[in-house]
VORO-297407 format. One record per residue: residue number from 1; x, y, z of N, C-alpha, C in turn. Coordinates in steps of 0.02 Angstrom, whole numbers. Example, Ala and Ser with C-alpha at 12.3 -4.5 7.8 and 13.67 -1.06 7.14 Angstrom:
[rec 1, [660, -284, 390], [615, -225, 390], [660, -165, 390]];
[rec 2, [642, -112, 354], [684, -53, 357], [645, 2, 394]];
***
This chain:
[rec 1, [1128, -1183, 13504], [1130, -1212, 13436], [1105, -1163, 13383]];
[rec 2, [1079, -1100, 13414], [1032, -1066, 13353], [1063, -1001, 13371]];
[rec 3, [1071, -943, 13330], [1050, -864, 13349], [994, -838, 13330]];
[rec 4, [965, -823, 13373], [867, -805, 13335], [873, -759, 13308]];
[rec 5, [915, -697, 13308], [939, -629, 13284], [974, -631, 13228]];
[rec 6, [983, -712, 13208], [1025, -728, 13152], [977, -754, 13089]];
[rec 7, [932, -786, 13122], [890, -825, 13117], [817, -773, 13062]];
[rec 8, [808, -721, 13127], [774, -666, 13113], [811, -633, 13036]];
[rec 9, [865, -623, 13038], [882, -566, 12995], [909, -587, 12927]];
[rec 10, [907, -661, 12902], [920, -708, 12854], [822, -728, 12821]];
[rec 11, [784, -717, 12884], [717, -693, 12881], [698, -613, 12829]];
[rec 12, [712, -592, 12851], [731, -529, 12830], [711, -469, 12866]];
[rec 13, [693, -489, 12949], [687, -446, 13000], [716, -383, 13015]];
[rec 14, [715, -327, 13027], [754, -289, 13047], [743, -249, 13119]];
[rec 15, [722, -203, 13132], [684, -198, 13221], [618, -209, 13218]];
[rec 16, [581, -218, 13184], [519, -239, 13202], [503, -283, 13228]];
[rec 17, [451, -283, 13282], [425, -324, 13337], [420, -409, 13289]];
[rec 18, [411, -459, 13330], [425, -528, 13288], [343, -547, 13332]];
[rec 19, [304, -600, 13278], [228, -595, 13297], [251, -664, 13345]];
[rec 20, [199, -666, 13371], [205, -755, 13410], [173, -811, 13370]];
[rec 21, [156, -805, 13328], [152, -849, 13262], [229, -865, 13222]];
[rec 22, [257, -823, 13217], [330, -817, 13192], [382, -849, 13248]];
[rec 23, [363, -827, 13291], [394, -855, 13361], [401, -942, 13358]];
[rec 24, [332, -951, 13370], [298, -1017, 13375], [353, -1073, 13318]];
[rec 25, [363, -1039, 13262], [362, -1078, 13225], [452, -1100, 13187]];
[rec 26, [461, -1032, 13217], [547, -1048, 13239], [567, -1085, 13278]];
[rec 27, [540, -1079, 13343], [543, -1152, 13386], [508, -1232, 13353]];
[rec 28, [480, -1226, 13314], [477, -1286, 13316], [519, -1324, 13239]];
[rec 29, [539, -1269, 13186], [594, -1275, 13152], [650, -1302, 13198]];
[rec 30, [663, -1282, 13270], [721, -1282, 13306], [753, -1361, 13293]];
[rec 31, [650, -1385, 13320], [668, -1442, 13350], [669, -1498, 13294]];
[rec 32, [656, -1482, 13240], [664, -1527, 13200], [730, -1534, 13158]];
[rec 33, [779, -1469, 13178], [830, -1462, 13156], [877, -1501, 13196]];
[rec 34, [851, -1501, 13272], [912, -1546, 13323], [891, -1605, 13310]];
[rec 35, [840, -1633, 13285], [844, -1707, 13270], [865, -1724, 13222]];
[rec 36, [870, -1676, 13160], [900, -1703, 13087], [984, -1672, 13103]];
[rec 37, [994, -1643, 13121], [1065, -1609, 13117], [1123, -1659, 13150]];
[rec 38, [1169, -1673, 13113], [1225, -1719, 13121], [1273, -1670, 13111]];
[rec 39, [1301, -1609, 13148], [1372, -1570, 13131], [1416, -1631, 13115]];
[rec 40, [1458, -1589, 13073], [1556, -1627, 13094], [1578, -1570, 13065]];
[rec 41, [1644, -1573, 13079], [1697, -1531, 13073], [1766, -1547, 13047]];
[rec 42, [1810, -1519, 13015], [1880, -1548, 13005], [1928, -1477, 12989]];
[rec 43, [1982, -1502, 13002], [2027, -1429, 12966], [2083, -1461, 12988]];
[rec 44, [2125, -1424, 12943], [2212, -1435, 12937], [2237, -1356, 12932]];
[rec 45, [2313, -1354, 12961], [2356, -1307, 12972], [2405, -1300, 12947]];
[rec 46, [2431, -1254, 12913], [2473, -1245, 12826], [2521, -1191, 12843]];
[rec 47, [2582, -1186, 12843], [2629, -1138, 12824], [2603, -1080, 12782]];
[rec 48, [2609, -1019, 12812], [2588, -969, 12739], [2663, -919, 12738]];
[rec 49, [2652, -893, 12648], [2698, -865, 12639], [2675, -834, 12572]];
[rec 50, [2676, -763, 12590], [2630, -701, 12562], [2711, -683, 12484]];
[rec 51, [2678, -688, 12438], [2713, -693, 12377], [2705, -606, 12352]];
[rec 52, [2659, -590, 12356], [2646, -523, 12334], [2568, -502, 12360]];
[rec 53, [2531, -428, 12321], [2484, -404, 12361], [2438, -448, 12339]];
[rec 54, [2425, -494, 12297], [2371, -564, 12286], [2385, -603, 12263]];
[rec 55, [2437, -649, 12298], [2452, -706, 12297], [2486, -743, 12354]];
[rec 56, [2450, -803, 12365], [2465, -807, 12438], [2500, -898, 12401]];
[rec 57, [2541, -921, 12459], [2579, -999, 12447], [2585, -1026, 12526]];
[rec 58, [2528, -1098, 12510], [2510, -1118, 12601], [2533, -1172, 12571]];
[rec 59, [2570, -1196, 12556], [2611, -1258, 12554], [2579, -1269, 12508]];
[rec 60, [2507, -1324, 12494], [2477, -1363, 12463], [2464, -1330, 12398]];
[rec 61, [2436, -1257, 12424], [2399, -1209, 12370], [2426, -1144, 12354]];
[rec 62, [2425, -1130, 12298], [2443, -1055, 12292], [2373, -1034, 12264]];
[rec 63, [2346, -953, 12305], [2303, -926, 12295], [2318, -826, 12266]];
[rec 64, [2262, -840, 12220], [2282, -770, 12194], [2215, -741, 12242]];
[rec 65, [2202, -692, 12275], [2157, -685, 12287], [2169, -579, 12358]];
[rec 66, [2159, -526, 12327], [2194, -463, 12357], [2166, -476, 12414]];
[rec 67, [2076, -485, 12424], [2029, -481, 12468], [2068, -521, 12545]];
[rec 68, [2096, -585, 12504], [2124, -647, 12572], [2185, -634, 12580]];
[rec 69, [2230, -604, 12536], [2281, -566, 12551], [2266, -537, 12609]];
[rec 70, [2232, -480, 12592], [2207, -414, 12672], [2188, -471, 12704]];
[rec 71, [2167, -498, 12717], [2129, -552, 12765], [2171, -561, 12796]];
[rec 72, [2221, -604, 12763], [2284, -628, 12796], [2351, -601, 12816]];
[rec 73, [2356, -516, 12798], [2411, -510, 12830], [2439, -504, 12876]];
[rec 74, [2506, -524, 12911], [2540, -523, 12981], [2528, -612, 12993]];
[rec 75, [2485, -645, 12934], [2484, -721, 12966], [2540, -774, 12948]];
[rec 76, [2561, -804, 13016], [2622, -846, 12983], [2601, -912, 12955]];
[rec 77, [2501, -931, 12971], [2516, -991, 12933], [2442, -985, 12952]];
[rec 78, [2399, -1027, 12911], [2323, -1032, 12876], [2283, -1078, 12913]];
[rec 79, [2234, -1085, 12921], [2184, -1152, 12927], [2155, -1158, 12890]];
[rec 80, [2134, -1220, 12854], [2079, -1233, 12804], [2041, -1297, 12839]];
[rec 81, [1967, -1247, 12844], [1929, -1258, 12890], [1844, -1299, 12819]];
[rec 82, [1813, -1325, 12875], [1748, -1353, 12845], [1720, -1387, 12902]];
[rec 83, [1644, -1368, 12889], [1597, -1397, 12928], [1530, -1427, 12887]];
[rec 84, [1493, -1456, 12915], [1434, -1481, 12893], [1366, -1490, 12935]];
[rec 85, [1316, -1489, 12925], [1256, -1510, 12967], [1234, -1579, 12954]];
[rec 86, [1249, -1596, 12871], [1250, -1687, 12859], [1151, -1684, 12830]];
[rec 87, [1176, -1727, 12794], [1118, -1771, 12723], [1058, -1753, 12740]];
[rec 88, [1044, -1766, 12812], [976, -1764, 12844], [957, -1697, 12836]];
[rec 89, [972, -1628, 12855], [949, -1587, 12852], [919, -1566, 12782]];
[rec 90, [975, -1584, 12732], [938, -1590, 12677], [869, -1599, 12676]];
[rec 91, [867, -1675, 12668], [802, -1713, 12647], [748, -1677, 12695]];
[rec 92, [760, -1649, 12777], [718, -1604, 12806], [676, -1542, 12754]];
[rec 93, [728, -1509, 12733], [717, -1458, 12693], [683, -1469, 12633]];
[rec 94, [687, -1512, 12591], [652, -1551, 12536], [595, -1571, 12551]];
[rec 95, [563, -1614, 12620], [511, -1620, 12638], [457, -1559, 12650]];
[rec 96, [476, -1496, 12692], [450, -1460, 12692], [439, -1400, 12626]];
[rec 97, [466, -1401, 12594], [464, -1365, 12512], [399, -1381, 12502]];
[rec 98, [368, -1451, 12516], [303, -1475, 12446], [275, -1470, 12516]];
[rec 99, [291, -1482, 12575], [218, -1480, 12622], [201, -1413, 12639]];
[rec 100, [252, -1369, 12658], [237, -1305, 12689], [290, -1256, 12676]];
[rec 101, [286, -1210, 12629], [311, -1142, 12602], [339, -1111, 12668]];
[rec 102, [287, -1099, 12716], [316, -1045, 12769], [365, -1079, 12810]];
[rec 103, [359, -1134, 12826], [390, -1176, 12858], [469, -1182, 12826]];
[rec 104, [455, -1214, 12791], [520, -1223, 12721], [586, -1158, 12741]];
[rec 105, [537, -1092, 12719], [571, -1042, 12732], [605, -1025, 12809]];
[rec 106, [574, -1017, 12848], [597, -1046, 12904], [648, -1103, 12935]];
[rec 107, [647, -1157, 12904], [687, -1193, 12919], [750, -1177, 12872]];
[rec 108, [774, -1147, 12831], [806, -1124, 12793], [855, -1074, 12830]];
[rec 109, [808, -1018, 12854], [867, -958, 12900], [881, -1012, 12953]];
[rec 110, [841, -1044, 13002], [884, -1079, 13047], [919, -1125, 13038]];
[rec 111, [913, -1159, 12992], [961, -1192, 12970], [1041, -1170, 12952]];
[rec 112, [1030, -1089, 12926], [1089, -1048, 12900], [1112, -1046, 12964]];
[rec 113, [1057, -1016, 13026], [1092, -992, 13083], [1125, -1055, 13135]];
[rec 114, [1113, -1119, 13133], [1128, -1152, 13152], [1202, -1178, 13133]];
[rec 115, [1221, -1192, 13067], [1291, -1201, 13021], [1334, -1131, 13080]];
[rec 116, [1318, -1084, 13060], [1361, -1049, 13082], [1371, -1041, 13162]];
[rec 117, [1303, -1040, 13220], [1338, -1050, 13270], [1404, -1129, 13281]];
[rec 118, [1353, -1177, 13242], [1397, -1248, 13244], [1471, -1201, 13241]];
[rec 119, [1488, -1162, 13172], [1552, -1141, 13155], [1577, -1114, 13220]];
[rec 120, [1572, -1060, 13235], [1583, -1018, 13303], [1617, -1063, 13358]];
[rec 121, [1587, -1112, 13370], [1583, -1151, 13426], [1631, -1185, 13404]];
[rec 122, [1671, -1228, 13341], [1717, -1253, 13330], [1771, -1227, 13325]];
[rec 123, [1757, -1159, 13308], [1812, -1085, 13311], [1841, -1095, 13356]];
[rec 124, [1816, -1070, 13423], [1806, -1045, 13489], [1851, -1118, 13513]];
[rec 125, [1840, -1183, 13500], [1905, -1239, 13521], [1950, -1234, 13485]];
[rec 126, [1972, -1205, 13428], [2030, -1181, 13388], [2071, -1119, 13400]];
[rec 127, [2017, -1085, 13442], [2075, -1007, 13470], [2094, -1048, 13559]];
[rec 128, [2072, -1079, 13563], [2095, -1098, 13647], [2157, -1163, 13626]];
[rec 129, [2163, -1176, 13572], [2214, -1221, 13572], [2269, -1158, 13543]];
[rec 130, [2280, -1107, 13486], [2319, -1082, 13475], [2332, -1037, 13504]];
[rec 131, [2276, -1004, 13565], [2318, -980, 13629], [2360, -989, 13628]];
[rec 132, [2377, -1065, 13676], [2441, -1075, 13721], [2485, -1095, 13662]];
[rec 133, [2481, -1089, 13610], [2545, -1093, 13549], [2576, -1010, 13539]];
[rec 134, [2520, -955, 13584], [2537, -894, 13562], [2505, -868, 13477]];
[rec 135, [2469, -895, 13470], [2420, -874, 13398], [2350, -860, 13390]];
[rec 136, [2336, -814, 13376], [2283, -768, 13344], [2241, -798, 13319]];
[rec 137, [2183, -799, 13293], [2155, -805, 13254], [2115, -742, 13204]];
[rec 138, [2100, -749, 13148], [2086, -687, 13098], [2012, -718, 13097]];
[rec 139, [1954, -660, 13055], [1923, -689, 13051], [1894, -755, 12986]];
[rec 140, [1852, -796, 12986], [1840, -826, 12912], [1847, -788, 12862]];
[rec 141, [1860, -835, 12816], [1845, -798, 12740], [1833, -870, 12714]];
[rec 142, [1779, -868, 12666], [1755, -915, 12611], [1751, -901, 12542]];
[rec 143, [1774, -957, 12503], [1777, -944, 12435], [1710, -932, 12403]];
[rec 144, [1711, -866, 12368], [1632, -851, 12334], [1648, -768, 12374]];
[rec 145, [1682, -753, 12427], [1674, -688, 12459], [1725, -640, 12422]];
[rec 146, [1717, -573, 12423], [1752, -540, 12388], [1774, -568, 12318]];
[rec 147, [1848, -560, 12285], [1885, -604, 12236], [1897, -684, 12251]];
[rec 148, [1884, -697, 12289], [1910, -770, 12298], [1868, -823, 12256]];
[rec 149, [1898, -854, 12226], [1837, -885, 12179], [1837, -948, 12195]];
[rec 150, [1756, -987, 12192], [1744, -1015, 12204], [1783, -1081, 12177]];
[rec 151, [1813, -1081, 12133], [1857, -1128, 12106], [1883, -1158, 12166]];
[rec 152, [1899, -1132, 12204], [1966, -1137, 12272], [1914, -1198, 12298]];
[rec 153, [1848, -1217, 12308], [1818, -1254, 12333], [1855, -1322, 12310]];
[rec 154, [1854, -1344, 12242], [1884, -1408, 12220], [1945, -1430, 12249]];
[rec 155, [1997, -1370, 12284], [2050, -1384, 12306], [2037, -1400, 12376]];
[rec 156, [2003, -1345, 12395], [2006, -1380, 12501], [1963, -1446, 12473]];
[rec 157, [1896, -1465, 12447], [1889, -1532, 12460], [1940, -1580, 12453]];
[rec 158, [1982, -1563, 12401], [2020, -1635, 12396], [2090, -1634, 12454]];
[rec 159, [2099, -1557, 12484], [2147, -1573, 12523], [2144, -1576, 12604]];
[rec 160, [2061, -1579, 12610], [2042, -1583, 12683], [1999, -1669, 12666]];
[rec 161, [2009, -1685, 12608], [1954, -1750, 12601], [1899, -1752, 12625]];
[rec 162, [1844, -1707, 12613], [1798, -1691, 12645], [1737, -1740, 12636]];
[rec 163, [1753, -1776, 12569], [1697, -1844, 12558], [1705, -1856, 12641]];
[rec 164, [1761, -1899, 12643], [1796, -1951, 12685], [1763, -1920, 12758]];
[rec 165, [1811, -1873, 12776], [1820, -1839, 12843], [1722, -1802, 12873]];
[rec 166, [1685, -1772, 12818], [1631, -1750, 12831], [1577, -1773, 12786]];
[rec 167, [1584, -1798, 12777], [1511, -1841, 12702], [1503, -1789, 12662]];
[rec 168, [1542, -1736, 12637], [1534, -1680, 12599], [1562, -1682, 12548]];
[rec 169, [1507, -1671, 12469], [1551, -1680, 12425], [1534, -1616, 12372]];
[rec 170, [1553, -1618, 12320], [1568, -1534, 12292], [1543, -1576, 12211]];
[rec 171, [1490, -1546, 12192], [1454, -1574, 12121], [1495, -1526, 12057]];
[rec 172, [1488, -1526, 12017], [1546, -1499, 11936], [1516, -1420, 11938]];
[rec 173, [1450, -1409, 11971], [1437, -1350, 11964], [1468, -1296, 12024]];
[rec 174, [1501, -1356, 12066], [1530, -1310, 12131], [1478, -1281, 12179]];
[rec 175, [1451, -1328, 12197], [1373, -1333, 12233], [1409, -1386, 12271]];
[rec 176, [1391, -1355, 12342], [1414, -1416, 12414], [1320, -1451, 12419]];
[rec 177, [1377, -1535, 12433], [1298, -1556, 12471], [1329, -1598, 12521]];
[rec 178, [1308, -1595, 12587], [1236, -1589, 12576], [1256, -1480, 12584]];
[rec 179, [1197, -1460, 12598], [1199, -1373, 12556], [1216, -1365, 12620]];
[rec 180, [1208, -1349, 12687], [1207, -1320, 12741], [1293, -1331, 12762]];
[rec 181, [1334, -1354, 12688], [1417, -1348, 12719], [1442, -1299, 12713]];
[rec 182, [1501, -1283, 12764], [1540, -1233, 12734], [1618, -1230, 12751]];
[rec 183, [1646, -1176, 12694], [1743, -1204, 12702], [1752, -1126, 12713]];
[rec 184, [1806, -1139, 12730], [1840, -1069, 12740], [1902, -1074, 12782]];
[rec 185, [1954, -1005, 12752], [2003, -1007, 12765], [2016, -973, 12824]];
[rec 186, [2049, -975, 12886], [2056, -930, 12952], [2116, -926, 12940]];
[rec 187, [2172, -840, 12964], [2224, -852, 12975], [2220, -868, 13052]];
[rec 188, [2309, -864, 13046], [2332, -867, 13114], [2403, -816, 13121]];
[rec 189, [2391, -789, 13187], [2433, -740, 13174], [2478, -726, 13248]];
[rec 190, [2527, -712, 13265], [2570, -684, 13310], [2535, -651, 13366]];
[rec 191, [2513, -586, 13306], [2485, -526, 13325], [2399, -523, 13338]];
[rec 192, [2391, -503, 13396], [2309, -500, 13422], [2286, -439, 13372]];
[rec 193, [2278, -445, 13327], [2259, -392, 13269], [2189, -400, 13235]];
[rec 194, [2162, -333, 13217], [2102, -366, 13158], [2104, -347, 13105]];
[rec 195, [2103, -374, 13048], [2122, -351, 12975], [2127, -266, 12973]];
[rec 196, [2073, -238, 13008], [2061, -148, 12997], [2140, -131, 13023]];
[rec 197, [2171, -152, 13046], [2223, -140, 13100], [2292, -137, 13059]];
[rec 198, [2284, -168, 13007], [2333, -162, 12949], [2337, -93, 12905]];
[rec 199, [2260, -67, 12877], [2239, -25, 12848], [2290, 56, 12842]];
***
């Protein structure tokens, strides 16, 4: 459920030895994270059709974006992906702010590192189904990375219904809550390729 190396370096670790006070206290962030943490997951699968060098047309959406362009080329069709950890982790995180600073912080990188193994792990049942279809997977990309602007958020919520499907909703400032969500686009591709491979 965790990468401690993930965990560590969202910490702001780099090779230096980790104390057993630091230790101690990641584990017990762990455990308060598996009791508040409610994952879910959702995603849909879209026709793509590359318009020029930044502009992409997945049925629903047309995206201007060069960065997801490169992302996506050689892909014949998109996922628009989202996950969540859910409300509770929140209010976790809020509790510890006013009781305990170090803690707080702590529960914060594992919390980051937790969203994303969750992600991985939902990945990882999405490349074993487009296996046997003969499809690739590319890696994520999320709006806010490179050119892709965060705008694009208002669109996957309303076209993955993410209220509905994940209790996730997207505030006017384009702020996910509960915070520990995340969207992003995966291609899918023919070709066992990795973006460098285009270059």
């Amino acid at each position: 459920m965790f990468n401690r190396s993930e965990t560590l370096r969202y910490l702001g670790y780099k090779c230096e030895e980790v104390d057993n006070n630091t230790l101690e206290l990641m584990e017990e962030c762990e455990e308060l994270l598996k009791k508040s943490a409610n994952p879910k997951s959702t995603y849909k699968v879209f026709d793509l059709n590359r318009i020029d060098d930044d502009t992409l047309d997945m049925e629903v959406l047309k995206i201007k974006s060069k960065a997801l362009c490169k992302n996506l080329r050689g892909c014949e069709k998109v996922i628009l992906f989202a996950a969540t950890l859910g409300p509770r982790v929140d209010i976790l995180l809020q509790k510890y702010s006013k009781l305990s600073a170090s803690r707080a912080v702590v529960l914060q990188a594992s919390a980051a590192s937790m969203i994303e193994v969750y992600m991985d792990s939902m990945e990882d049942e999405i490349k074993e189904k487009a296996k046997k279809e003969g499809l690739f997977l590319r890696p994520r990309f999320s709006p806010g990375y490179a050119d892709l602007s965060l705008e694009y958020q208002r669109d996957i919520f309303k076209i993955l219904d993410l209220p509905r499907r994940i209790g996730a909703t997207l505030m006017d400032n384009l702020i996910m809550a509960p915070s520990k969500t995340v969207t992003a686009f995966i291609g899918l591709s023919e070709e066992d390729k990795n973006v460098c491979d285009y270059e």
